[in-house]
Backbone and ligand atoms as CSV (ligand in chain L), in Angstrom:
chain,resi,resn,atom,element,x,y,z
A,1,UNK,N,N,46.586,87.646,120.305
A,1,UNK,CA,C,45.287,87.049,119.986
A,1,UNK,C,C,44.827,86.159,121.147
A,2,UNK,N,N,43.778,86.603,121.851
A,2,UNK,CA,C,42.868,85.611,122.726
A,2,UNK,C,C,41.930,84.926,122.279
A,3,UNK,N,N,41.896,83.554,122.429
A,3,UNK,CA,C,40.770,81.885,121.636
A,3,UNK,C,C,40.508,81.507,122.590
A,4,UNK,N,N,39.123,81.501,122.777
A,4,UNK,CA,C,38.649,80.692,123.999
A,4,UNK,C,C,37.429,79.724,123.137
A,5,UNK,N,N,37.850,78.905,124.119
A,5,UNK,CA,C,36.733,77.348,123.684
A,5,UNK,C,C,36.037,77.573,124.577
A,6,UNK,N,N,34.609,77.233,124.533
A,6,UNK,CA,C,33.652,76.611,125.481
A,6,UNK,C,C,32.720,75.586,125.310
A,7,UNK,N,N,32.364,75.046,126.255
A,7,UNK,CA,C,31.346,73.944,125.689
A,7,UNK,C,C,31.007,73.397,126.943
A,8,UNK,N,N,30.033,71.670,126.715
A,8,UNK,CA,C,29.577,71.547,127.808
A,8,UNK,C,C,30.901,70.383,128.403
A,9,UNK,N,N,30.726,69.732,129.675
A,9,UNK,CA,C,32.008,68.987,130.025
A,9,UNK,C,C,31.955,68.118,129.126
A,10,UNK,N,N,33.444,67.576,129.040
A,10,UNK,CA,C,33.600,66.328,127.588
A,10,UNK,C,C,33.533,66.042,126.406
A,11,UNK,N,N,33.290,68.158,126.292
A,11,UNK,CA,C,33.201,68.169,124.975
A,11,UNK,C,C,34.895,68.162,124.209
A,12,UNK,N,N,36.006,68.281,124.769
A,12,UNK,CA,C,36.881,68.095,124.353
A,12,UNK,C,C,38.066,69.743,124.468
A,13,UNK,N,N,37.502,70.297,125.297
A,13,UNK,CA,C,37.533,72.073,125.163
A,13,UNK,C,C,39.462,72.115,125.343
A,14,UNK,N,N,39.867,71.258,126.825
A,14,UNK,CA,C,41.241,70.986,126.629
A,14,UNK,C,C,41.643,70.254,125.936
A,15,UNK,N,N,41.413,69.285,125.063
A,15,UNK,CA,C,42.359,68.383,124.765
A,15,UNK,C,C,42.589,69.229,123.370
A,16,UNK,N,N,41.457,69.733,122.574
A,16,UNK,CA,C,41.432,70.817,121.403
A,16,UNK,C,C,42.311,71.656,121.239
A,17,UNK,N,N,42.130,72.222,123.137
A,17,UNK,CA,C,42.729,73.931,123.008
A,17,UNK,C,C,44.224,73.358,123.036
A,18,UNK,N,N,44.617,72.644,123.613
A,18,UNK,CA,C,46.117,72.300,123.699
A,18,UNK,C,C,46.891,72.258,122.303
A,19,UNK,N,N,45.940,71.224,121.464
A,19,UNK,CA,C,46.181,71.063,120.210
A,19,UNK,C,C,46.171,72.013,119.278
A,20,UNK,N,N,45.443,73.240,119.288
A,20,UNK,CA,C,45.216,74.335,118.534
A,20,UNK,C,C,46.602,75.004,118.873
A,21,UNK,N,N,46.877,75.438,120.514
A,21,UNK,CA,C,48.331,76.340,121.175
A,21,UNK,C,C,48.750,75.828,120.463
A,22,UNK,N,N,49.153,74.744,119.974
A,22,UNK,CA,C,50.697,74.196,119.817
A,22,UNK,C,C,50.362,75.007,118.401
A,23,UNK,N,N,49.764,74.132,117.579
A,23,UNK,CA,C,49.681,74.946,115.977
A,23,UNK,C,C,49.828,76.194,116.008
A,24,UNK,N,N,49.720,77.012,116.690
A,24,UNK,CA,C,49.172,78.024,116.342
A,24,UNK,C,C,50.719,78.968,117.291
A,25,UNK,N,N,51.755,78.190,118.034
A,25,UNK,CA,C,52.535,78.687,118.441
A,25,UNK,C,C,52.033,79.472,119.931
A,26,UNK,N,N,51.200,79.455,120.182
A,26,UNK,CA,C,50.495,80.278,121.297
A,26,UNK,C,C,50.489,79.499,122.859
A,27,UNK,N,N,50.547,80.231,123.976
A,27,UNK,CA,C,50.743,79.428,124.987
A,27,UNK,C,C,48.921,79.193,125.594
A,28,UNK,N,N,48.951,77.695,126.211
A,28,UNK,CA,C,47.446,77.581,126.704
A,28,UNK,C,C,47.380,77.340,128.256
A,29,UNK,N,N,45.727,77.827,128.450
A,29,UNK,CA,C,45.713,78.005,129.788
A,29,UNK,C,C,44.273,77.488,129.823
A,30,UNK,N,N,43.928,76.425,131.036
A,30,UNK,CA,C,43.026,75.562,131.229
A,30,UNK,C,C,42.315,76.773,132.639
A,31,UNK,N,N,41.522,77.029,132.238
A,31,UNK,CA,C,40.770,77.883,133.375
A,31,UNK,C,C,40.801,77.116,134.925
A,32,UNK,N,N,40.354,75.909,134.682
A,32,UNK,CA,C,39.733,74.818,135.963
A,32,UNK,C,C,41.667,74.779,136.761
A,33,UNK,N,N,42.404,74.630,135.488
A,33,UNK,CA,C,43.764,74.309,135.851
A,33,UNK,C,C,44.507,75.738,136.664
A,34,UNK,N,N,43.865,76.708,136.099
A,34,UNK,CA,C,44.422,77.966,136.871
A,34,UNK,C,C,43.633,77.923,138.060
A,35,UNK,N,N,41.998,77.846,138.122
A,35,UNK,CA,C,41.630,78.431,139.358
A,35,UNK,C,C,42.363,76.949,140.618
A,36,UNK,N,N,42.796,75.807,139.939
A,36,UNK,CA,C,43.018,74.722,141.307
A,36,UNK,C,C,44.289,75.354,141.597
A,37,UNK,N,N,45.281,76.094,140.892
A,37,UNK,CA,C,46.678,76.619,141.078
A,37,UNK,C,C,46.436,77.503,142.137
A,38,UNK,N,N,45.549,78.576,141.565
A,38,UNK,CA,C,45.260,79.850,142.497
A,38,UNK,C,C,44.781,79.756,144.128
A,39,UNK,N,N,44.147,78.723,144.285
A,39,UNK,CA,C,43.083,78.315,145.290
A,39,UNK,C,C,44.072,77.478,146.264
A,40,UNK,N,N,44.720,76.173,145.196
A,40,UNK,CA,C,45.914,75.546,146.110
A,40,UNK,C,C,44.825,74.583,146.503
A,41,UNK,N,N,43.585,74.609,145.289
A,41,UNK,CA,C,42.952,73.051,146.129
A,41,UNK,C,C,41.890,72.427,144.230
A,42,UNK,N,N,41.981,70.815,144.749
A,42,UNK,CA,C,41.341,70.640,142.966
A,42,UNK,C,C,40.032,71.148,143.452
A,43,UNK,N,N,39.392,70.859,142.304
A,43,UNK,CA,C,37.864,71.552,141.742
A,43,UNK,C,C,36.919,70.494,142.556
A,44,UNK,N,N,36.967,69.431,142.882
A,44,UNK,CA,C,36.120,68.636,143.508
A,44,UNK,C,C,36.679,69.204,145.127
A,45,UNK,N,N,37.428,69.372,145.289
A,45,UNK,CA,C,37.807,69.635,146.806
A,45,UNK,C,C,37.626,71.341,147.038
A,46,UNK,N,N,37.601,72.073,145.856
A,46,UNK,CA,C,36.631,73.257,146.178
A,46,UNK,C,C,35.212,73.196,146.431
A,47,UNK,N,N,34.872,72.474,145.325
A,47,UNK,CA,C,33.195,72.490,145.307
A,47,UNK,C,C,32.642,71.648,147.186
A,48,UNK,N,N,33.494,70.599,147.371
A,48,UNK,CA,C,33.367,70.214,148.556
A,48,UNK,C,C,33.211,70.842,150.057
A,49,UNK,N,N,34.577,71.731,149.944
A,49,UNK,CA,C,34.735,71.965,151.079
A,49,UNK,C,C,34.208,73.849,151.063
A,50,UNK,N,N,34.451,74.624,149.855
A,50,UNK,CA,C,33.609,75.833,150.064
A,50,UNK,C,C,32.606,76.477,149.047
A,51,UNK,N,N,31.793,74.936,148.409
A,51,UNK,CA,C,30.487,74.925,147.772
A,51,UNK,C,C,30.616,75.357,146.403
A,52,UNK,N,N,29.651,75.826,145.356
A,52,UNK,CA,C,29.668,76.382,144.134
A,52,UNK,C,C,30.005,77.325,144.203
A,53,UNK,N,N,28.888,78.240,144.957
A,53,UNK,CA,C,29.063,79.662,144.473
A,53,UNK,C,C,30.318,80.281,144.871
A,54,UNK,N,N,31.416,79.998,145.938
A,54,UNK,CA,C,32.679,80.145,145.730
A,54,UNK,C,C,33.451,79.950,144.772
A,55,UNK,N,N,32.946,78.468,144.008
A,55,UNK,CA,C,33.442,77.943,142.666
A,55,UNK,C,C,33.757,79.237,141.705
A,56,UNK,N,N,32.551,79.315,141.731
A,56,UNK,CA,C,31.661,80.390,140.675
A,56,UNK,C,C,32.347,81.889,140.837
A,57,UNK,N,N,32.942,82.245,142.031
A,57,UNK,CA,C,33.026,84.027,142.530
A,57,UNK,C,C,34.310,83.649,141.824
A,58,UNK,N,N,35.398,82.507,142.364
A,58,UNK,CA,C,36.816,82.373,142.192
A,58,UNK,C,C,36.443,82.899,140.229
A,59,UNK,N,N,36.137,81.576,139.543
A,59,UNK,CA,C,36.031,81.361,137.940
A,59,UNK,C,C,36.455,82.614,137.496
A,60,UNK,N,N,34.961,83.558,138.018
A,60,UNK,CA,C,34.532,84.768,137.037
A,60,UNK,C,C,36.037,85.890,137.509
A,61,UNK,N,N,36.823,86.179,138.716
A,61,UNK,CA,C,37.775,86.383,139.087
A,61,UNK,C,C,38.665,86.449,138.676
A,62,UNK,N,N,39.177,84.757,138.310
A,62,UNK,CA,C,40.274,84.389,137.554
A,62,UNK,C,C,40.009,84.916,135.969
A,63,UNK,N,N,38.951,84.712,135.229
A,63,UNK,CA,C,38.584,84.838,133.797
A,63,UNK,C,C,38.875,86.072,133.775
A,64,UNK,N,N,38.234,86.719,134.714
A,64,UNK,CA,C,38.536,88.597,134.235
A,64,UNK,C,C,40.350,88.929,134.393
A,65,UNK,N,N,40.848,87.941,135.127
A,65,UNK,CA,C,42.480,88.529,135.558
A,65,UNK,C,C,43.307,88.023,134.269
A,66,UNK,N,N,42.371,86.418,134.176
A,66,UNK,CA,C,43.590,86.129,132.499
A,66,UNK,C,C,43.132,86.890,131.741
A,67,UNK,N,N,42.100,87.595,130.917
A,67,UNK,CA,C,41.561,88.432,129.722
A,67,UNK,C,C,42.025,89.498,129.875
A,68,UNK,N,N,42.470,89.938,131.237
A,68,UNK,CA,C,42.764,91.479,131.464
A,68,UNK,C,C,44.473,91.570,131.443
A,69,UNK,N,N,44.563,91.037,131.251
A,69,UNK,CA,C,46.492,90.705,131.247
A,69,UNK,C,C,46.965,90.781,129.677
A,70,UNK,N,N,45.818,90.769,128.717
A,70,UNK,CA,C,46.070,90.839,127.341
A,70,UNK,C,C,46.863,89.771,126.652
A,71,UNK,N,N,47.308,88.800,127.462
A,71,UNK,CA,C,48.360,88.330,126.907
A,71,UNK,C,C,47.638,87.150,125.754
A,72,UNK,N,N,48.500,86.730,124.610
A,72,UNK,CA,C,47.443,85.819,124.112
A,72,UNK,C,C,48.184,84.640,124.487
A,73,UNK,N,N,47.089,84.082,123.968
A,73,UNK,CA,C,47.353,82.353,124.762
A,73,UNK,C,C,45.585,81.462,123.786
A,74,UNK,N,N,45.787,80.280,123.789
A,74,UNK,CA,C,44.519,79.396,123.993
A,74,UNK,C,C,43.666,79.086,125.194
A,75,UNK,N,N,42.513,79.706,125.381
A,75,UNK,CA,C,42.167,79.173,127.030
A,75,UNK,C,C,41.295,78.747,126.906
A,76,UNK,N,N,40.853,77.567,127.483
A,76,UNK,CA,C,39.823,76.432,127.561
A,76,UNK,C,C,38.917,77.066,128.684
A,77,UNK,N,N,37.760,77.343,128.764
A,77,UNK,CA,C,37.022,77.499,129.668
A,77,UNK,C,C,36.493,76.680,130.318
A,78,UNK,N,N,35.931,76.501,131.923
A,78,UNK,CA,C,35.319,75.657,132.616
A,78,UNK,C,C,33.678,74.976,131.552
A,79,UNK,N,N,33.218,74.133,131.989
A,79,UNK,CA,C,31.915,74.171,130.967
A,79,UNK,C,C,30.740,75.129,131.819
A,80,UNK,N,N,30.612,75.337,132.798
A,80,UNK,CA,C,30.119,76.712,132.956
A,80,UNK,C,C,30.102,77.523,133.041
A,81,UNK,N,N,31.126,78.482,132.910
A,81,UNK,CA,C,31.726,79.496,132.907
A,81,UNK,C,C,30.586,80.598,132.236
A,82,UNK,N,N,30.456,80.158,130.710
A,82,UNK,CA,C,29.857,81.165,129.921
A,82,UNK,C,C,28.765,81.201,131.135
A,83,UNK,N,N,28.292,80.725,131.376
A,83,UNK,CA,C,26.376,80.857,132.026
A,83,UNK,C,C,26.520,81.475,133.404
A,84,UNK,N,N,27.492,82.255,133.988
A,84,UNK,CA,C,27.490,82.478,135.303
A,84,UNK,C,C,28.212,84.097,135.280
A,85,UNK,N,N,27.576,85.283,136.068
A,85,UNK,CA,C,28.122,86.478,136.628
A,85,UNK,C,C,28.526,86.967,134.959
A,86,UNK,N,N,27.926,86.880,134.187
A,86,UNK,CA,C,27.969,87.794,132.889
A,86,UNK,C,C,29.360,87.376,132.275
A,87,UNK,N,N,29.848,86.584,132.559
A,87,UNK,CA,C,31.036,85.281,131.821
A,87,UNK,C,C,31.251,85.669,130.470
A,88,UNK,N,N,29.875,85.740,129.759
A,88,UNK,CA,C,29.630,84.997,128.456
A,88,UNK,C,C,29.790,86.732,127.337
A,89,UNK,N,N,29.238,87.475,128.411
A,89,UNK,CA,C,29.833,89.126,127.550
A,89,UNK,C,C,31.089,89.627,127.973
A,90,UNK,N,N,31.534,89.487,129.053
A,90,UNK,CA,C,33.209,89.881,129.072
A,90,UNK,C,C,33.680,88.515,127.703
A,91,UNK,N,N,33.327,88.087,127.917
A,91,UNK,CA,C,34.139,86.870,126.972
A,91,UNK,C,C,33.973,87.807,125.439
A,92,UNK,N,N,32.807,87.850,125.141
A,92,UNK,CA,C,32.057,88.291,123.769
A,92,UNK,C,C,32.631,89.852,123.364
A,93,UNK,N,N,32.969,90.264,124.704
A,93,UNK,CA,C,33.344,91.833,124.224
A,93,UNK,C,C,35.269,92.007,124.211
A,94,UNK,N,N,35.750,90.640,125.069
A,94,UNK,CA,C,37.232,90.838,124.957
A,94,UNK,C,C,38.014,90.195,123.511
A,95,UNK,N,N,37.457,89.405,122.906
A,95,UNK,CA,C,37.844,88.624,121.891
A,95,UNK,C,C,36.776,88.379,120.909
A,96,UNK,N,N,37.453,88.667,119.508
A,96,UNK,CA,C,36.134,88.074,118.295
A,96,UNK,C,C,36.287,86.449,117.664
A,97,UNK,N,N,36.632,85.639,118.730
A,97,UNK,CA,C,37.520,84.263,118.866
A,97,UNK,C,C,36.981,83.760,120.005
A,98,UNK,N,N,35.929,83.454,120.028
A,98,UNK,CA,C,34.956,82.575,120.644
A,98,UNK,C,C,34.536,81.570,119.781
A,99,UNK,N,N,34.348,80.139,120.288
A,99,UNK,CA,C,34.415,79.313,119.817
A,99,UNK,C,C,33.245,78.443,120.995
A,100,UNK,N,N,31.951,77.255,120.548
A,100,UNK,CA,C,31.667,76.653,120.897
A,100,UNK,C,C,32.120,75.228,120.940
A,101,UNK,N,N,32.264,74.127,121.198
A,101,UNK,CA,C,32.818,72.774,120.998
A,101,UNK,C,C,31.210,72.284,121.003
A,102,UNK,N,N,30.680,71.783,120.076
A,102,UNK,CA,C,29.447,70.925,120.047
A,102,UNK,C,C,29.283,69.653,119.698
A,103,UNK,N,N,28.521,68.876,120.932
A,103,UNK,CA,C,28.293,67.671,120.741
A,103,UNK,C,C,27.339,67.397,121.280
A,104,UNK,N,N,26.703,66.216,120.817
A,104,UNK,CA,C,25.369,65.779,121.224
A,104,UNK,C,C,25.112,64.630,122.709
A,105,UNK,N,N,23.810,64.742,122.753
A,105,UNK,CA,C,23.751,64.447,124.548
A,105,UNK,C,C,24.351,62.964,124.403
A,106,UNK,N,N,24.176,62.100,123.483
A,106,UNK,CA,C,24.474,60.804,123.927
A,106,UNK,C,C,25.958,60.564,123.379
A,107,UNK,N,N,26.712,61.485,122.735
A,107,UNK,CA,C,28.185,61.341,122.660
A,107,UNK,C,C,28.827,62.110,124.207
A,108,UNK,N,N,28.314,63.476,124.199
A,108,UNK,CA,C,28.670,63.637,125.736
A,108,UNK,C,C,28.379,62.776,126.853
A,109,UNK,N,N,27.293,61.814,126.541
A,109,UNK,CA,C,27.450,60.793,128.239
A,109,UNK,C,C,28.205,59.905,127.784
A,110,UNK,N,N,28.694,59.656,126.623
A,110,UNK,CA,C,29.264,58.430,126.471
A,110,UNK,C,C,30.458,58.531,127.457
A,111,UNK,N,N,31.517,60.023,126.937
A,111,UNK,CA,C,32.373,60.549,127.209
A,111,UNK,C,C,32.721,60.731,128.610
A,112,UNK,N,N,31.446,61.019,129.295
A,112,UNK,CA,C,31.401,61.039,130.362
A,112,UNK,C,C,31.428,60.082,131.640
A,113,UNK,N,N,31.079,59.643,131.247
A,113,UNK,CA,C,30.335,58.084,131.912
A,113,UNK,C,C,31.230,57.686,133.051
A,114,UNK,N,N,32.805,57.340,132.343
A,114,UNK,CA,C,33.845,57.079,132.593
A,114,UNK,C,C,34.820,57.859,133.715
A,115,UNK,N,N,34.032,59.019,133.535
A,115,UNK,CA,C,34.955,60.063,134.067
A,115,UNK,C,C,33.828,61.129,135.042
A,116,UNK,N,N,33.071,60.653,135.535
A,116,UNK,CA,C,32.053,61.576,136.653
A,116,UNK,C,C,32.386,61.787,138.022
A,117,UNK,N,N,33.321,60.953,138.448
A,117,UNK,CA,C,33.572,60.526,139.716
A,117,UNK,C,C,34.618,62.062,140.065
A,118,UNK,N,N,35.130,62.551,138.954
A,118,UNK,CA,C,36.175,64.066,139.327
A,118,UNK,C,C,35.295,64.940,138.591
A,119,UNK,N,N,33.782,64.694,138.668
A,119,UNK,CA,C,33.325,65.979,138.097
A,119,UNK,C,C,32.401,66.268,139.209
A,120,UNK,N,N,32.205,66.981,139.939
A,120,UNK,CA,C,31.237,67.671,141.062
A,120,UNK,C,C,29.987,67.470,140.448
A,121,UNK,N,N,29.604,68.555,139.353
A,121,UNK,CA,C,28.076,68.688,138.993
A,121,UNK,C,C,27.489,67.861,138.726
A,122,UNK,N,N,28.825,66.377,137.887
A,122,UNK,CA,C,27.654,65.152,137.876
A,122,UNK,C,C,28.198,63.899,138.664
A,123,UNK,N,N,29.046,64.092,139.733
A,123,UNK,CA,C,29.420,62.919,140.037
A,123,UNK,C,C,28.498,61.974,141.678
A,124,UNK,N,N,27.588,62.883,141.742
A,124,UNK,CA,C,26.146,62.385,142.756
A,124,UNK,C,C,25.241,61.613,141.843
A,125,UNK,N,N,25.264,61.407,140.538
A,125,UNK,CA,C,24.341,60.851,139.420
A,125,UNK,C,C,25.155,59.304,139.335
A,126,UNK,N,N,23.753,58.371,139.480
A,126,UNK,CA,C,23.637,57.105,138.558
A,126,UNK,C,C,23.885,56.960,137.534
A,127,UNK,N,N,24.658,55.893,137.030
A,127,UNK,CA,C,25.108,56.136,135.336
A,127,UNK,C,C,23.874,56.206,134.906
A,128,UNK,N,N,23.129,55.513,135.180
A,128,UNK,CA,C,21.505,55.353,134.524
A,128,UNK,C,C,21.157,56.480,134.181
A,129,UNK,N,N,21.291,57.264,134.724
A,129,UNK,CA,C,20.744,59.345,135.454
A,129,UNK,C,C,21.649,59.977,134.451
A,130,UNK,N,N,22.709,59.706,133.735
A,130,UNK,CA,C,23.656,60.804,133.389
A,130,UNK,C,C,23.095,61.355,132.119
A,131,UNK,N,N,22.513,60.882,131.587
A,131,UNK,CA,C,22.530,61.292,129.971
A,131,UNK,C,C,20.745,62.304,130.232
A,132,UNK,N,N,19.867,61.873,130.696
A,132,UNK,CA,C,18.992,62.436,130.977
A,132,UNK,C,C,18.788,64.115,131.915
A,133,UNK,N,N,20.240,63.806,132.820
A,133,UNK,CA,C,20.867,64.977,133.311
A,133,UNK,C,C,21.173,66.285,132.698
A,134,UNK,N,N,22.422,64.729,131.315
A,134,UNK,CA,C,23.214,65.906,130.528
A,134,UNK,C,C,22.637,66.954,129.290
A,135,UNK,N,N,21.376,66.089,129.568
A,135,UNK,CA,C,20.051,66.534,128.478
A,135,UNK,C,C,19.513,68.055,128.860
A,136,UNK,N,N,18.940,67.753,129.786
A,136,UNK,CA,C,18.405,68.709,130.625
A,136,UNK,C,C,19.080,70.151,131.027
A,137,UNK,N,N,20.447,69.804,131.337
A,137,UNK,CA,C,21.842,70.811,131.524
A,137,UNK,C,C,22.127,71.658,130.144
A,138,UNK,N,N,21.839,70.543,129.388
A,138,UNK,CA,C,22.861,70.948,128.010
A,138,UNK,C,C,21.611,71.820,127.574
A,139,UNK,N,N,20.249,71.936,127.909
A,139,UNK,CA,C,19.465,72.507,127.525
A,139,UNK,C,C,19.601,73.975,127.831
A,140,UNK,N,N,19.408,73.804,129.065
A,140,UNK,CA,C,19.716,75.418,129.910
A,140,UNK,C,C,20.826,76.094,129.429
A,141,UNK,N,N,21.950,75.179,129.079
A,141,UNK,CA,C,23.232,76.183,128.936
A,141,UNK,C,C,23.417,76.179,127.431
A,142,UNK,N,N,22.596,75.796,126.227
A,142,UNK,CA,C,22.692,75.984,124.895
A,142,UNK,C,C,23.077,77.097,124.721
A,143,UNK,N,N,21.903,78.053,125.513
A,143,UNK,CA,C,21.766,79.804,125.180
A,143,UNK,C,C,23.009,80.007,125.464
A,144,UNK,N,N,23.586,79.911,126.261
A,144,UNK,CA,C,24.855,80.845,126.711
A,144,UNK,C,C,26.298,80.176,125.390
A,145,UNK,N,N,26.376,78.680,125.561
A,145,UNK,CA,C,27.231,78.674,124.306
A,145,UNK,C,C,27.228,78.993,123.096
A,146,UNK,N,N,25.600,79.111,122.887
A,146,UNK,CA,C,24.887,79.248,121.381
A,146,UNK,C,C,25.687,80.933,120.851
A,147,UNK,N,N,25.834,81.567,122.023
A,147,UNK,CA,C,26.157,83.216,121.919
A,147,UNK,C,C,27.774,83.369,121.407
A,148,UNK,N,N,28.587,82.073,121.276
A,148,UNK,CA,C,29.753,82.156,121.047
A,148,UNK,C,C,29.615,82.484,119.680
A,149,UNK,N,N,30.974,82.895,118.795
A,149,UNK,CA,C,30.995,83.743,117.401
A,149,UNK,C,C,30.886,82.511,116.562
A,150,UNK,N,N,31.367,81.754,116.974
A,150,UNK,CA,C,31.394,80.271,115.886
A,150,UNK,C,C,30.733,78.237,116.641
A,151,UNK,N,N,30.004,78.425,116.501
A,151,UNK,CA,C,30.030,76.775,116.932
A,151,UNK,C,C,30.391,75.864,115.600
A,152,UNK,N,N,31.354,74.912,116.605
A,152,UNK,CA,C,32.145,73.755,115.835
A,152,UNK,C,C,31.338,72.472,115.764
A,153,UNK,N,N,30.650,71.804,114.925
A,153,UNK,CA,C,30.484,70.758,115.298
A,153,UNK,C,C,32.026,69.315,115.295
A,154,UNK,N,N,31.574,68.839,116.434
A,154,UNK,CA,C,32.773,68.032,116.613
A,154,UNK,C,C,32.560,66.603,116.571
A,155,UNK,N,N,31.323,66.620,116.595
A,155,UNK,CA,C,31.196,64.908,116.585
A,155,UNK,C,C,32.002,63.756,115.512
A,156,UNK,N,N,32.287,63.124,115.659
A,156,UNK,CA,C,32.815,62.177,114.959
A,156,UNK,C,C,34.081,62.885,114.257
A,157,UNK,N,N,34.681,63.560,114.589
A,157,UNK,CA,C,35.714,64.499,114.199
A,157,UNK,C,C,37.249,64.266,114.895
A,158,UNK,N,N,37.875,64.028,114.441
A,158,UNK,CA,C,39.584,64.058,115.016
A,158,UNK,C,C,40.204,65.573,115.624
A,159,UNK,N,N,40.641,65.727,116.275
A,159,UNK,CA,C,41.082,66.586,117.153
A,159,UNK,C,C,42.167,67.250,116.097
A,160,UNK,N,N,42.736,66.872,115.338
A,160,UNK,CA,C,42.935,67.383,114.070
A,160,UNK,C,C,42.156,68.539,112.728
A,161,UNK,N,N,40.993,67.575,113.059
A,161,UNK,CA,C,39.966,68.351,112.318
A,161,UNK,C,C,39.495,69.361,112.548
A,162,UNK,N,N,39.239,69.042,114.208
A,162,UNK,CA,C,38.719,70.159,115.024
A,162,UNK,C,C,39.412,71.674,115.107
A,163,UNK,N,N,40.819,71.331,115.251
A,163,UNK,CA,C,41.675,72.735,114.738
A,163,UNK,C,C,41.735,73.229,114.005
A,164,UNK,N,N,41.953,72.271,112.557
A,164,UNK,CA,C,41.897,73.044,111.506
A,164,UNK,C,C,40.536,74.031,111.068
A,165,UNK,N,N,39.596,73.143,111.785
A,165,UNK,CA,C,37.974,73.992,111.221
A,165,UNK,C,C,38.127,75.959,112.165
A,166,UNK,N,N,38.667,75.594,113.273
A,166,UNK,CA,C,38.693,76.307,114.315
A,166,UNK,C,C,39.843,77.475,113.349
A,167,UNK,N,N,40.999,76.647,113.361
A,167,UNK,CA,C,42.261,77.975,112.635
A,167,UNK,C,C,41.847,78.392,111.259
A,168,UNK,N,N,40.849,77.783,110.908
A,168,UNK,CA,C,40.157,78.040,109.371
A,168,UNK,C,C,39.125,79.700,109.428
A,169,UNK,N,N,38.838,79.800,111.116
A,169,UNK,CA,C,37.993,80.973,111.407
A,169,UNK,C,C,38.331,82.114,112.298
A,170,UNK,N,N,39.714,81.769,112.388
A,170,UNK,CA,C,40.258,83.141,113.483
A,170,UNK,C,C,40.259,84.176,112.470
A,171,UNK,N,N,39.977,85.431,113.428
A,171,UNK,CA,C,40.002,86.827,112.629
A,171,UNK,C,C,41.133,87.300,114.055
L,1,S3P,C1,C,31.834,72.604,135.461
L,1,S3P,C2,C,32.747,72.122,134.553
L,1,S3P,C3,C,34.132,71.821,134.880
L,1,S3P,C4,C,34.604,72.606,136.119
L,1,S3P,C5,C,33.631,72.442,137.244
L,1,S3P,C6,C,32.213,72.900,136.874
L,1,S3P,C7,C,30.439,72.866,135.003
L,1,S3P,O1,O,34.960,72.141,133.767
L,1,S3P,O2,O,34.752,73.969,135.806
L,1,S3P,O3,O,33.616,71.086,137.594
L,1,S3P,O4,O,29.704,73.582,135.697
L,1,S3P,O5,O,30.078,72.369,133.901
L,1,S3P,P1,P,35.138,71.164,132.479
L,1,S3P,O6,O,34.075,71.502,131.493
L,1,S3P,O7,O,36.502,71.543,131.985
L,1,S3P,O8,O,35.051,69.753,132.961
């Protein structure tokens, strides 16, 4: 069985998916965590030194090599992943275990706030700037998470909860 989370950053996609593997006996795999393995460099020092759309060629690369290996596992997806090089239908056509993580713009900046400085896409933003950003972002990329088989709402929810709602809907 392949479970993939997606969502936007901070929505909680690893700390969930980890928590779900374990329940669920299954081994997990952090996409961002494979492509910095594969590459031999982190995600801010990719995006740095050989831009996005390298980001972006590596992702869709790696995503097709873990899905194509069959093996099951929990895998947390990057938060853009779905929205880039047709991501979001290899995803949709390899597994009926798609999962959104949903949360709202001012719990995601909260989340964020703290933690921008190791995120590329928003770490050039003013705290002032972030939530108006994450507004705007979270807009564009609704469509592509919206396409997952199940969205979770997670707000105000224990990471507990969040699994069980999640292991409550695997087929
Ligand atoms: C990105 C999200 C990050 C990582 C990269 C780009 C994005 O993943 O893949 O920084 O475009 O939203 P997380 O959602 O795990 O932070």
């Amino acid at each position: 069985m392949q479970i993939v989370l997606v969502g936007y950053m901070g929505s909680g996609k690893s700390v969930v998916g980890q928590a779900l593997a374990n329940r669920l006996q299954l081994p997990f795999l952090d996409l961002d965590d494979y492509i910095e393995q594969e590459v031999g460099k982190d995600i801010p020092e990719i995006f740095r030194q050989k831009g996005e759309i390298f980001f972006r060629k590596k992702e869709h690369e790696f995503l097709r090599e873990v899905l194509d290996s069959k093996d099951d596992l929990v895998l947390s997806a990057g938060g853009g992943t779905p929205c880039y090089s047709g991501n979001m239908d290899l995803l949709l056509n390899t597994t009926p275990n798609v999962f959104y993580l949903q949360m709202s713009v001012p719990a995601l900046t909260a989340r964020l706030i703290g933690e921008k400085d190791h995120r590329p896409m928003i770490s050039h933003l003013r705290p002032e700037d972030l939530q108006e950003y994450i507004g705007k972002h979270l807009f564009e990329r609704r469509p592509f998470y919206s396409r997952a088989h199940h969205s979770i709402p997670c707000e105000g929810k224990s990471v507990e909860e969040i699994v069980a709602a999640i292991a409550g809907k695997l087929v």
